[in-house]
C-alpha positions as CSV (number, residue, x, y, z in Angstrom):
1,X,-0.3,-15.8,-7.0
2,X,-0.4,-13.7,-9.8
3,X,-0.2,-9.9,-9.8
4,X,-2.5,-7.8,-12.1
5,X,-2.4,-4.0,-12.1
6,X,-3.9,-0.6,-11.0
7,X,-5.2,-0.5,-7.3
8,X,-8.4,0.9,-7.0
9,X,-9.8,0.0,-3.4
10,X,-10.5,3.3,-1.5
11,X,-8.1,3.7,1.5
12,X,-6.4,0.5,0.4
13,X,-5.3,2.5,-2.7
14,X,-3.7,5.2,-0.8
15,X,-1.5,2.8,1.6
16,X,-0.1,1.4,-1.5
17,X,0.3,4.4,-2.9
18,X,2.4,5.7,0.2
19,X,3.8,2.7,0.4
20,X,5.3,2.5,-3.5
21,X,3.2,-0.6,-4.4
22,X,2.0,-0.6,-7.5
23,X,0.5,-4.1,-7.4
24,X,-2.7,-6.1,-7.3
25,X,-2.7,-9.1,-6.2
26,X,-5.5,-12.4,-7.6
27,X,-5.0,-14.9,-4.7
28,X,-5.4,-18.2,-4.9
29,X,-7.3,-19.3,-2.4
30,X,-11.4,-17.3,-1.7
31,X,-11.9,-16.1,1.5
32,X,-14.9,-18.0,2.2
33,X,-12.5,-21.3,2.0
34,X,-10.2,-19.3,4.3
35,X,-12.8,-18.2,6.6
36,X,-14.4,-21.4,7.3
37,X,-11.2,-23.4,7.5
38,X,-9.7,-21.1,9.9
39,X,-13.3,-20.6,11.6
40,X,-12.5,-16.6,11.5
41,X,-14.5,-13.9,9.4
42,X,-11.8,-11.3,8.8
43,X,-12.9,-7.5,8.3
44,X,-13.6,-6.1,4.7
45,X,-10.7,-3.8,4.9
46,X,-8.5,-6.7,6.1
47,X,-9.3,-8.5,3.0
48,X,-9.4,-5.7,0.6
49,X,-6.0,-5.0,2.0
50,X,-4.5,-8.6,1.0
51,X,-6.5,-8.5,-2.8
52,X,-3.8,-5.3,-3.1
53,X,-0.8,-6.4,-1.1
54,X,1.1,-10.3,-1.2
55,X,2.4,-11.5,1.4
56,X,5.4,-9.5,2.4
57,X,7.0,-6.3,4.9
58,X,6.3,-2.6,5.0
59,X,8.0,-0.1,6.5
60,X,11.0,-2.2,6.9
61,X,9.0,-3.8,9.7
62,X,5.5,-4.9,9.9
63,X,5.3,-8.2,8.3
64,X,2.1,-9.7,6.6
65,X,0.9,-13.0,5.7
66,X,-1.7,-13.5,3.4
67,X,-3.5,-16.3,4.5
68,X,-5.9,-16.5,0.6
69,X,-2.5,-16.1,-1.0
70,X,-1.8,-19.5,-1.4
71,X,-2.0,-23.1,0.3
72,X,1.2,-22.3,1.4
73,X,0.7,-18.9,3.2
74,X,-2.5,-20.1,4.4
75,X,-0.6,-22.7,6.5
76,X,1.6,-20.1,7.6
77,X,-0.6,-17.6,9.3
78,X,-2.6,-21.5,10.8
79,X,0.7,-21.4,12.2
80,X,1.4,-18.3,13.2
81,X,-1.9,-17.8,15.2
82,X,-0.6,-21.5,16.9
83,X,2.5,-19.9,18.1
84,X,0.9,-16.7,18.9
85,X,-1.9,-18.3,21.3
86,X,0.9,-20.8,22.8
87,X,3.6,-18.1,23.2
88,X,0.8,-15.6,24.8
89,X,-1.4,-18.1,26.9
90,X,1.9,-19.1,28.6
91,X,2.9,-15.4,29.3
92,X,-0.7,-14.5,30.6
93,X,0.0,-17.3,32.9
94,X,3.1,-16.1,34.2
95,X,2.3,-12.7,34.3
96,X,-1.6,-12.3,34.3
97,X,-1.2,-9.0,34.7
98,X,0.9,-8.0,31.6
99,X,-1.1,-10.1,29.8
100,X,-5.1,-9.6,30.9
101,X,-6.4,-10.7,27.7
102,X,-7.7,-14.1,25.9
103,X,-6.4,-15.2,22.8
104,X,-7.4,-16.7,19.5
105,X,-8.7,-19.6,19.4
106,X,-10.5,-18.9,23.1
107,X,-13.6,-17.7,22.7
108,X,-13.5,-14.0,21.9
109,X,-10.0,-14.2,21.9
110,X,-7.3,-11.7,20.3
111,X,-6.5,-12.8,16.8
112,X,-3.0,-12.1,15.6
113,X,-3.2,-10.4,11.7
114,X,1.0,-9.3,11.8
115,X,4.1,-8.8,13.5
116,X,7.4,-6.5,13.4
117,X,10.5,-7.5,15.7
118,X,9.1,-5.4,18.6
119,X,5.2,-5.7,18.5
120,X,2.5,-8.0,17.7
121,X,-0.8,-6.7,15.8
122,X,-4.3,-8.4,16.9
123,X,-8.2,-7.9,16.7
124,X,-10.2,-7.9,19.3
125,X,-13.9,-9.9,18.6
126,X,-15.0,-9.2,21.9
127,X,-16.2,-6.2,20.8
128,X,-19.0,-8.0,18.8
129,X,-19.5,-10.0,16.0
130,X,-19.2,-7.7,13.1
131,X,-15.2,-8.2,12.5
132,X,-15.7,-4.7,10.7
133,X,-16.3,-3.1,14.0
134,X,-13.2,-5.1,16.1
135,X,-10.1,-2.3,17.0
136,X,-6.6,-3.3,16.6
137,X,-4.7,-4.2,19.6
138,X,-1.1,-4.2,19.6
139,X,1.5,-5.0,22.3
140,X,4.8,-4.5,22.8
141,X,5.9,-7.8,22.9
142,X,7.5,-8.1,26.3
143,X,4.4,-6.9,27.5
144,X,5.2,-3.6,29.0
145,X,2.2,-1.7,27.5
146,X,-0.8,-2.5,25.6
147,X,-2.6,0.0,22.5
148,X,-5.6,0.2,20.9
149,X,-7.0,2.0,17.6
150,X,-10.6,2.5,16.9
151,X,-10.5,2.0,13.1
152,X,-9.6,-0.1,10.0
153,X,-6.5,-2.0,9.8
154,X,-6.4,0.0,6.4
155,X,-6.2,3.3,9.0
156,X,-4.1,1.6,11.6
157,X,-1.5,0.7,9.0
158,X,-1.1,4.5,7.6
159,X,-0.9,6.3,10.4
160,X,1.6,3.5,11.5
161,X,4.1,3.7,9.0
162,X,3.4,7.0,8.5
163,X,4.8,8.2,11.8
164,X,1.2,10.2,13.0
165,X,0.1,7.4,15.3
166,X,1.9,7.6,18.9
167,X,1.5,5.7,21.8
168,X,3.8,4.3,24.0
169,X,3.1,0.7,23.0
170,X,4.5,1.4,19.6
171,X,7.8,2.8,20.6
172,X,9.2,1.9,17.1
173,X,10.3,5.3,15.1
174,X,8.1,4.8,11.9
175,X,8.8,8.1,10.9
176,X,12.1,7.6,10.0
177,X,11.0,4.3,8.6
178,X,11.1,3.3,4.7
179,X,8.2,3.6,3.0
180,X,8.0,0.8,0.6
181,X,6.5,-2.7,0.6
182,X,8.8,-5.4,-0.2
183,X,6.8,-8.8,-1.3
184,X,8.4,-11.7,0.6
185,X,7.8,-15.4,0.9
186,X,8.4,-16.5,4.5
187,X,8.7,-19.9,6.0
C-alpha cells in the first residue's frame, strides 16, 4: 500500500475531511480480483471509500478492513466474514428470534463490511442485486435490537461518527467520539 495525496471523491472527500485524513490510498490488489475471489460485488461508495481510507479505525471505534489493500488484508476480511457467518448462524440458532436474518455466504445473506466493540456493520443483498441499492444493517451485537439506514455506507459512516444518526441499536455515544482516523494493521 502506498499513500498518494489530495482526496477528491465526492462524499468520500468530506468523511475524510471530518475525519482528519488527509490520505489516498493506491491499493494493491483491483477490485475485480477481490470481487470474484470473494464472489461479492461491493457498492461504488464502499469502494471509493477504501481507494481514500487504509485499513484502520475511526471514531475511536468502527474498525475497517480493506480487503484490495493487500493480500494480507484481503485474507483478513475472508476471515472476518468466516467468523461473522459462524458466530451469527449459531446465535440465529439459538435465538431465532434475535437473530431473523441469513448471513453471508447464504444466499442473500448479510455481509459483514466493519465492526466496533459493541456493534457489527452488514449489507443486506436481499434487497436486489444492485449492491449500490443494499442498506446497511447493524446490530448490536448481543442482539438486543437491529437498525437499518437507507443510504451509502459513505452516509451511514457520517452521520455515525458524527453523532446525527440515532437509534437504539447504536447506543454507542459518537458524539463525544474522536474524530480522527487512525490507519492500523490488524491481525
Amino acid at each position: 500500500m502506498s499513500l498518494a495525496g489530495v482526496v477528491n471523491v465526492p462524499r468520500v472527500d468530506e468523511l475524510a475531511s471530518f475525519l482528519g485524513w488527509p490520505g489516498k490510498v493506491v491499493p494493491e490488489l483491483s477490485w475485480k480480483d477481490v470481487e470474484e475471489l470473494l464472489g461479492i460485488n461491493f457498492p461504488k461508495a464502499y469502494k471509493e471509500m477504501l481507494d481514500v481510507f487504509p485499513s484502520g479505525e475511526m471514531a475511536d471505534g468502527i474498525r475497517l478492513v480493506s480487503p484490495v489493500e493487500d493480500a494480507e488484508t484481503l485474507e483478513l476480511f475472508r476471515a472476518r466474514i468466516e467468523i461473522s457467518y459462524e458466530y451469527f448462524t449459531s446465535a440465529r440458532e439459538m435465538l431465532p428470534d434475535r437473530f431473523p436474518h441469513k448471513f453471508h455466504p447464504e444466499l442473500d445473506g448479510l455481509i459483514a463490511w466493519a465492526i466496533d466493540d459493541d456493534h457489527t456493520y452488514f449489507w443486506d443483498p436481499s434487497r436486489g442485486p444492485d449492491p449500490d441499492g443494499w442498506p446497511v444493517v447493524f446490530l448490536e451485537n448481543t442482539g438486543p435490537g437491529w437498525g437499518s439506514y437507507e443510504g451509502s455506507v459513505v452516509d451511514f459512516l457520517l452521520e455515525v461518527v458524527s453523532g446525527t444518526l440515532l437509534d437504539e441499536a447504536l447506543y454507542s455515544d459518537w458524539a463525544d467520539a474522536e474524530k480522527t482516523f487512525h490507519p492500523v494493521r490488524f491481525r
